[in-house]
Phi, psi and omega in degrees: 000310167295345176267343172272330150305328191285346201296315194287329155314325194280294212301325175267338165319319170308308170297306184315325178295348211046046169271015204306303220273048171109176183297154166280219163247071194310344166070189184306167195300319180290334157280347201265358181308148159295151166284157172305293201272030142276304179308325176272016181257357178267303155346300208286305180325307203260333189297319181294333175285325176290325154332293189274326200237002197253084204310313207319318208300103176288118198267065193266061172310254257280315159324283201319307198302326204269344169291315157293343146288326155319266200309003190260316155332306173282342192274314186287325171286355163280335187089009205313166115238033159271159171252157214215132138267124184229142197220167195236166180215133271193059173237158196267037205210127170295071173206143181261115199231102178264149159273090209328172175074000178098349226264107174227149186265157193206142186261161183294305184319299180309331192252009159267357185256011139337104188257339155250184221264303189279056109280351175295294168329296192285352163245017175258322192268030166272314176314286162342296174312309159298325153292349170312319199246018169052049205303325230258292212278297177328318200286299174267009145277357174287327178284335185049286198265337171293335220303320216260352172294279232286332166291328166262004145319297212263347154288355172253345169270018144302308191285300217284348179294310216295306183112002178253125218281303163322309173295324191279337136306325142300278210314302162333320199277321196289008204062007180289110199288165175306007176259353212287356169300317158314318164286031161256341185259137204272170208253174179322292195284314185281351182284343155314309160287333201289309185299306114028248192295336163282327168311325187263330160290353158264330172288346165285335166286338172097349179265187206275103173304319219281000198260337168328286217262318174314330161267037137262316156349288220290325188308293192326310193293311188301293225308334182302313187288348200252354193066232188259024163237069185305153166306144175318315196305322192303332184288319179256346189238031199299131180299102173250149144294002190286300188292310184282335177297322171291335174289319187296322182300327187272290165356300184302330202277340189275145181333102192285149203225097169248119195271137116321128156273163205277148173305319182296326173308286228297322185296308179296327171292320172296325165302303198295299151334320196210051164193172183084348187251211174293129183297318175302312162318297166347259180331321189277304182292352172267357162290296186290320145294358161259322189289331181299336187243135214290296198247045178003153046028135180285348176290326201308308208297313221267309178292350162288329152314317163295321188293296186326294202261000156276337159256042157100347206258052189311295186312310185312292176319306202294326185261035164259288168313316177293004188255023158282130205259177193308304192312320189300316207307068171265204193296325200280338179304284171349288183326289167323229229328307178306316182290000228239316157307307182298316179301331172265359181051046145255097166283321149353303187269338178295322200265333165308310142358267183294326172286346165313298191286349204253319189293315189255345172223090157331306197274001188239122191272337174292333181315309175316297204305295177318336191281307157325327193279320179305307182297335205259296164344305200286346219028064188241034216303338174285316180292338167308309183302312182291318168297328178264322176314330199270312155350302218275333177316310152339294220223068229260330157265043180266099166328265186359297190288324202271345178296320180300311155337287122030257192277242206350282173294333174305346180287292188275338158099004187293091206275295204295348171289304189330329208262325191266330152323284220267017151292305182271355175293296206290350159286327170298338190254023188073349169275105182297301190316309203266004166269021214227303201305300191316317180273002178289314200303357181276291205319266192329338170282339167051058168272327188262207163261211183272342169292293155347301172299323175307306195262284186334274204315338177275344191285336189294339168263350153290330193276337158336279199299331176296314206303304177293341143325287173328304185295321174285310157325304186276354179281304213265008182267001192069022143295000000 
């Protein structure tokens, strides 16, 4: 499967270029930048292998949301105006990945070895400065009659940096020579400028600048323990004295800030913290770390709770959750006490939860997802439908909604919505054909109205002109 990807990666980095018929000639250094929309259509491409095929990828909505209300933060205070996705993966190694296209990765590991919310901060908006300046297209435009290989090249030797086996062979196939982690590491003048432009997008941003050199100090310091198998970032990001003396120097001068981290930072480490591992392991330790302290802390209580119901000890979790006091409830607590229901199969009390939560915290989106799932669990399938259509209005590219969607109408027996969901699932994952099959099968069925018939026929000729772009793709990849 990865080796037919990387073929249809190449082969459409090429077509986006007007490249069917071989590498061009790229001409001066200023002509060889990828264009934005070669860069965001390789982004999207490499987004879909990680998504669909990486188990590593964590399909975590309260996380997810919450690294995008961060990074969303740094992108307005950089002024981007490109768009950034930010996603978690869901490893034991202190790294950070940006993609073309906005698309930047965050390792689990990184944002618990965080000791505040803006050291956190500070390596999404370093992260951010480099898809800004197009550190990644620049680096292999440079390279010339090679640029549009060695770029989807050196994006699959990021994941393949990663340890997943399947992946680090497409990268072989893909020509990636035993050097290519060096080409991943970005040179001297852009982590300068990135540190540069991110330092001035964390003070636009509100959080605390003096915390940059301070967690790269602390990265720099650990990296010393690994020899030559430094944590990713350090690998792709290398650390000099040189480089943090010049940030604390830019630092010094600047406006002093003292930032608090946000309880959701707090949270989200405790989530992160007290799941993925052994369940049992989970439960003692956070068991032994709740008791130890006179006064819990909410995070400490939300990760003993979180341990308590992946393993099974749901009454012990409800009466750990209930000593939360009203003021603690914010959305992600809530969230815990709804999934917490749901697990207990009281839907009722689930969907009461969430419907509750979604009334007070409009903006945290997982609520939804979670509300859906409570309904559909419930066998309520309309109501699910109603919540999530109103949802989509929003959020018109959300997977999430449209697979629950999905599974809603096949529920209810609505076959052409069913069929125009699961249209948008399989556009999501990039399978074009079979997003083409799913919406004839909406369209013939003639279920809806004239509007419905109306929004089908048009997506359906948009997912079309992909479906044949795909097929061309595979003609000239030898597929």
């Amino acid at each position: 499967m990865m080796k037919r990807a990387l073929a249809l990666m190449l082969s459409a980095c090429l077509a986006t270029q007007g490249m069917a018929n071989g590498l061009p000639d790229l001409g001066e250094s200023s002509a060889t930048d990828l264009s934005p929309q070669a860069e965001q259509r390789i982004g999207e491409q490499v987004m879909r292998e990680i998504r669909w095929r990486d188990p590593a990828y964590l399909d975590d909505p309260e996380t997810e949301a919450y690294l995008n209300r961060i990074g969303n933060r740094i992108v307005q205070g950089a002024g981007s105006t490109q768009s950034f996705e930010f996603f978690a993966l869901r490893e034991n190694t202190i790294n950070a990945f940006a993609m073309p296209g906005g698309f930047i990765g965050v390792h689990t590991r990184l944002v618990e070895a965080a000791q505040s919310e803006s050291e956190l901060a500070s390596v999404l908006a370093h992260e951010v400065a480099h898809v800004d300046q197009h550190h990644i297209a620049r680096m292999v435009g440079q390279q010339r009659q090679g640029s549009m290989i060695m770029l989807a090249s050196m994006l699959l030797a990021v994941l393949a940096s990663r340890g997943s086996g399947d992946l680090a062979q497409a990268a072989v196939v893909g020509g990636v020579a035993a050097g290519a982690q060096n080409q991943l590491s970005y040179s001297r003048d852009f982590e300068r400028e990135a540190d540069r432009i991110g330092i001035q997008s964390l003070q636009n941003a509100g959080f605390d600048v003096r915390d940059m050199p301070v967690f790269f100090e602390r990265l720099q310091r650990e990296s010393r323990l690994y020899e030559n198998n430094a944590p990713g970032y350090l690998r792709t990001h290398p650390l000099t004295t040189e480089r943090i003396a010049d940030i604390e120097n830019r630092v010094a001068g600047m406006r002093f800030r003292q930032v608090p981290s946000s309880e959701e930072f707090l949270l989200i480490q405790a989530r992160l913290a007290s799941s993925g591992g052994d369940a049992r392991e989970m439960v003692e330790r956070e068991k032994s770390l709740f008791l130890r302290s006179k006064q819990p802390t909410p995070g400490q209580r939300y990760a003993y709770v979180n341990a308590l119901m992946h393993a099974g000890e749901l009454d012990e979790a409800q009466r750990i959750y209930d000593g939360f006091s009203d003021t603690d409830r914010n959305a992600l607590v809530l969230s815990l006490g709804g999934e917490l229901a749901t697990a207990r199969k009281d839907w009722p009390r689930a969907e009461q939860i969430f419907t509750d939560a979604i009334a007070r915290y409009p903006d945290a989106y997982y609520l939804v997802y979670r509300l859906a799932d409570a309904q559909l669990y419930a066998d309520k399938p309309k109501a699910a439908i109603e919540v999530l259509n109103s949802a989509l209005i929003q959020r018109r590219d959300d997977v999430r909604l449209w697979s629950r969607l999905s599974r809603a109408y096949q529920s209810t027996g609505q076959t052409s919505q069913y069929h125009r969901a699961q249209g948008e699932v399989y556009a999501n994952q990039g399978l074009w054909v079979a997003a083409v099959e799913q919406l004839e099968l909406a369209q013939r069925s003639n279920q809806g109205d004239f509007y419905t018939q109306s929004a089908i026929d048009a997506r359906l000729r948009e997912l079309r002109a992909r479906a044949d772009e795909e097929r061309a793709e595979r003609r000239r990849s030898g597929g």
